[in-house]
DRENBAGU-809816 format. One record per residue (C-alpha): residue in three letters; x, y, z. Coordinates in Angstrom, 3 decimals. Layout:
[doke ALA, [X, Y, Z]] ...
//
This chain:
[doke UNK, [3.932, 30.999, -9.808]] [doke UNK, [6.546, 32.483, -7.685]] [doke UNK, [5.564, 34.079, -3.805]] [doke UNK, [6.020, 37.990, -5.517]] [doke UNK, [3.446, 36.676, -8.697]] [doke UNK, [0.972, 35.138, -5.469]] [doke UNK, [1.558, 38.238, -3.334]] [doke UNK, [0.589, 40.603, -6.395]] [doke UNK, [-2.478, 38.678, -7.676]] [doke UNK, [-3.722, 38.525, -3.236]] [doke UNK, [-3.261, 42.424, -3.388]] [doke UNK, [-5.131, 43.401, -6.305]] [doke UNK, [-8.057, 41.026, -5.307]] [doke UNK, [-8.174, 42.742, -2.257]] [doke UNK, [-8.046, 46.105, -3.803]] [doke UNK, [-10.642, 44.826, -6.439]] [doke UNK, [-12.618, 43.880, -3.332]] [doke UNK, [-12.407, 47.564, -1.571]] [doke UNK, [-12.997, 49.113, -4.937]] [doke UNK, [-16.359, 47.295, -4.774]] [doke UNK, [-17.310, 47.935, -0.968]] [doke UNK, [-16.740, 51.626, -1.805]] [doke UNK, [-19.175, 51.829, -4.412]] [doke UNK, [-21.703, 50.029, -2.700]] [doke UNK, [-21.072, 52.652, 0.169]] [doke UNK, [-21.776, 55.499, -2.196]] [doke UNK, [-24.559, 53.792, -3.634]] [doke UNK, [-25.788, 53.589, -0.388]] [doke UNK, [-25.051, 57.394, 1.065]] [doke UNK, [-26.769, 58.525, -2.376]] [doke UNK, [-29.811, 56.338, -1.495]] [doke UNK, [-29.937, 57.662, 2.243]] [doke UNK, [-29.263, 61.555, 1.108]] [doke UNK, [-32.494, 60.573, -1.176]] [doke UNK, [-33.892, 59.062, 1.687]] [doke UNK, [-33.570, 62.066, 3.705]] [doke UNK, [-34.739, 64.986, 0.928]] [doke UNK, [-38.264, 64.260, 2.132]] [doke UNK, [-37.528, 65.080, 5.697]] [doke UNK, [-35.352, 67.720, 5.523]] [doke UNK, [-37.565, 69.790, 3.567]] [doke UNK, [-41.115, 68.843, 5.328]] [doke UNK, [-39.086, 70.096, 8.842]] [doke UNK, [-37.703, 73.310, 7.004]] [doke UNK, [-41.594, 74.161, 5.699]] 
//
């Protein structure tokens, strides 16, 4: 495996790897704006 082959494979782990994180952050703003329903509307009534 040359240095461009090892340099390739490193960058699209990392990408893999921020793909990932990114999902888990949207997973996690969709469970907070969930979260959150509850309150918003009890301070609104």
């Amino acid at each position: 495996m040359d240095l461009d082959e090892l340099v390739e494979r490193r960058i699209r782990q990392r990408v893999e790897q921020l793909e990932r994180l990114r999902e888990d952050a949207d997973l996690e703003l969709e469970n907070l704006r969930e979260n959150l329903k509850p309150l918003i509307s009890h301070d609104r009534g």
